[in-house]
N, C-alpha and C positions, 0 to 999 in steps of 0.2 A: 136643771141648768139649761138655758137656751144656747145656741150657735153661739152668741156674739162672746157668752161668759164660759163657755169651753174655750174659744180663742184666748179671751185672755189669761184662763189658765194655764194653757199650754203655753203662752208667752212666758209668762212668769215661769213653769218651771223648766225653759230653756234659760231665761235669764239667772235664776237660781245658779244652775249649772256651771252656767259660759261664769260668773263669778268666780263661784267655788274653781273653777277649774284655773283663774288665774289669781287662785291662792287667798282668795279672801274667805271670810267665816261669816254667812250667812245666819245673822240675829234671829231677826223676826220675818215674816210677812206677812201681808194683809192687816198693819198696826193701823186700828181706826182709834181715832178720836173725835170730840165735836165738831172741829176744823175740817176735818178729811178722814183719808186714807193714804198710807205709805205702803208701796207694792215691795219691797223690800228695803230692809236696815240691814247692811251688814256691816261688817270691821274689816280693814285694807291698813296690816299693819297697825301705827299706833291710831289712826284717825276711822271715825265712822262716816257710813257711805249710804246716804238715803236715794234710792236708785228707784227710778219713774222706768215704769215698765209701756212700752206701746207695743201692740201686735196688729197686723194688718194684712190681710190677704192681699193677695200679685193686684193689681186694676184696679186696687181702690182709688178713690178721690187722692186720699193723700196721704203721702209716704211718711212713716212711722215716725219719722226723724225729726219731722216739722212740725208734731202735734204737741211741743211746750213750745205756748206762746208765753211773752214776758206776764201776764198774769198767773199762769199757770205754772211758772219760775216761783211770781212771788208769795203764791199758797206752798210751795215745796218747801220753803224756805222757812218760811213760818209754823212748818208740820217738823221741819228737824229741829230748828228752837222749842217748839213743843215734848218731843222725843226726845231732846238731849236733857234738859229741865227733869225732866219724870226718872231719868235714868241717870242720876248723879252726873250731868253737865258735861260740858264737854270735855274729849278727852286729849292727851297732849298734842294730837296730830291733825287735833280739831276734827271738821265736820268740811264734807263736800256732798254737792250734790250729782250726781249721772242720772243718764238715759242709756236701758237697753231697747235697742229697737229691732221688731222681729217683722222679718217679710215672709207670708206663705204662698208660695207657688200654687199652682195648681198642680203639678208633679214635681218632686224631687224636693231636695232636703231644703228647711228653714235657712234664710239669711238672718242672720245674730249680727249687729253691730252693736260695739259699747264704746259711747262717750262721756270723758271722764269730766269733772267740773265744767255740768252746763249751767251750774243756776250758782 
């Protein structure tokens, strides 16, 4: 695995985490299909949570937060129509999309932001 795919390992299982930690049930991750990939499926309650993972070192070009552009919304969205389809449809509390966004310092701990229905 090179630098960039250890980063987003490690993104992903802070965001895993930071999830789990405020009570959701982490599904799946890394669900690929023809269309893409989903960095995590989990459950929040009655509704599923298809959640776009970004990681990004301190000084990069650009901050974690800004990397779903409205196309990269509108593949998210069509990957959890895809996943709810495969997985007996959606459930009562429906389907939302998030973004965890992960900042790495050059020293000292990870910044984890989670926002909830960006797409």
């Amino acid at each position: 695995m090179n630098a960039r795919g250890a980063l987003g390992r490690y993104g992903e299982d802070l965001a895993a985490r930071l999830l789990a930690e405020a009570g959701m049930t982490v599904l799946q991750r890394n669900w690929r299909c023809r269309a893409g990939e989903i960095d995590i499926v989990a459950r929040d309650g009655d509704a599923v949570v298809v959640c776009e993972v970004k990681a990004r070192r301190e000084g990069s070009f650009e901050h974690p937060m800004e990397a779903v552009t409205p196309a990269k919304a509108d593949r998210l969205r069509r990957l959890a129509d895809i996943w709810l389809d495969r997985h007996g449809g959606p459930p009562p509390g429906g389907a939302r999309i998030d973004l965890v966004g992960v900042l790495v310092p050059r020293r000292g701990a990870p910044v984890v932001e989670h926002v909830r229905g960006v797409a």
